[in-house]
C-alpha positions as CSV (number, residue, x, y, z in Angstrom):
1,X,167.0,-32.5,88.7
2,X,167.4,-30.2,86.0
3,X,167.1,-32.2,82.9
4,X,163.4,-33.1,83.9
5,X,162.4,-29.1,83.6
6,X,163.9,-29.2,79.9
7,X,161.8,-28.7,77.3
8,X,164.1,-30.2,74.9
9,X,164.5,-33.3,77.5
10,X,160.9,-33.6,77.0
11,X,161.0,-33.0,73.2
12,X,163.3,-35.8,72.6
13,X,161.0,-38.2,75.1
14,X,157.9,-37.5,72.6
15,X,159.9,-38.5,70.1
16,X,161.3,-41.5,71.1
17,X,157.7,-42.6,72.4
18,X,156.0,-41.7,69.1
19,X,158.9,-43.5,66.9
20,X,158.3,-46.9,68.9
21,X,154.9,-46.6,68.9
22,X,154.9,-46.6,65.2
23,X,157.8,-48.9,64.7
24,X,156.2,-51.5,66.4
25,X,152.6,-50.8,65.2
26,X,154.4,-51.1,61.6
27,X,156.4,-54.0,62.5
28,X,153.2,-56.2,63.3
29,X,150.9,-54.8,60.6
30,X,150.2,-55.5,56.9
31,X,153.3,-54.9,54.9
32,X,151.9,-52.2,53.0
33,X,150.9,-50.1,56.0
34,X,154.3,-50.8,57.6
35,X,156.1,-48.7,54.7
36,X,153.4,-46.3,55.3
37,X,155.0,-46.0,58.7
38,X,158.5,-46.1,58.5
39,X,158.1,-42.9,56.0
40,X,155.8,-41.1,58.4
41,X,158.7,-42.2,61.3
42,X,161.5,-40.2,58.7
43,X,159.4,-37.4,57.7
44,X,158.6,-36.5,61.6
45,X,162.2,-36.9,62.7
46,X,163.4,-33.7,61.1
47,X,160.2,-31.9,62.6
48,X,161.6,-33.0,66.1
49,X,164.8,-31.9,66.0
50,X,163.9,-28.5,64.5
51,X,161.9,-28.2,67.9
52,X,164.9,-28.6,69.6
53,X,167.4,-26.8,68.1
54,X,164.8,-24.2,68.2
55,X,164.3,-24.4,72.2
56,X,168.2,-24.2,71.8
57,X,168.6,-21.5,70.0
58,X,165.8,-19.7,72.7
59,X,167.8,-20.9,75.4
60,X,171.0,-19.7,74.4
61,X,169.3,-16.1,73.6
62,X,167.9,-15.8,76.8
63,X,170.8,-17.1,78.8
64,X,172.8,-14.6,77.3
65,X,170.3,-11.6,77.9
66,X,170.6,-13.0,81.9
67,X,166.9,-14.0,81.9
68,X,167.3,-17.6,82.1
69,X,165.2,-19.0,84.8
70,X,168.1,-21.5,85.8
C-alpha cells in the first residue's frame, strides 16, 4: 500500500506516538512536571506539521516536474 511509503504518513505516526508518550507520562507524574509536558506537547505540534506541509510542498513540486517516484 501506498500510504506506508509516505513520509508524511510516517511524520504524523511520530507524532502521534511522541504526543501519548508524553501525555501519559504527564498524566501520572508530579503536577508540576505534567504542565512541563503539556507545553512541550504544544510547542512540538507546530514543528510536526511544518514537516509535513513541507514534504507536501516537495511532493507537489516534484509531481509536477514528472519525477515523482509514484
Amino acid at each position: 500500500m501506498a500510504i506506508f511509503k509516505s513520509r508524511k504518513f510516517w511524520t504524523a505516526i511520530v507524532d502521534l506516538v511522541v504526543s501519548l508518550v508524553l501525555y501519559f507520562t504527564a498524566k501520572y507524574a508530579d503536577p508540576s512536571l505534567a504542565e512541563d509536558i503539556k507545553f512541550l506537547i504544544i510547542a512540538i505540534q507546530p514543528v510536526f506539521m511544518l514537516v509535513i506541509a513541507g514534504i507536501a510542498y516537495e511532493d507537489a513540486a516534484a509531481k509536477k516536474a514528472g519525477n515523482f517516484p509514484y
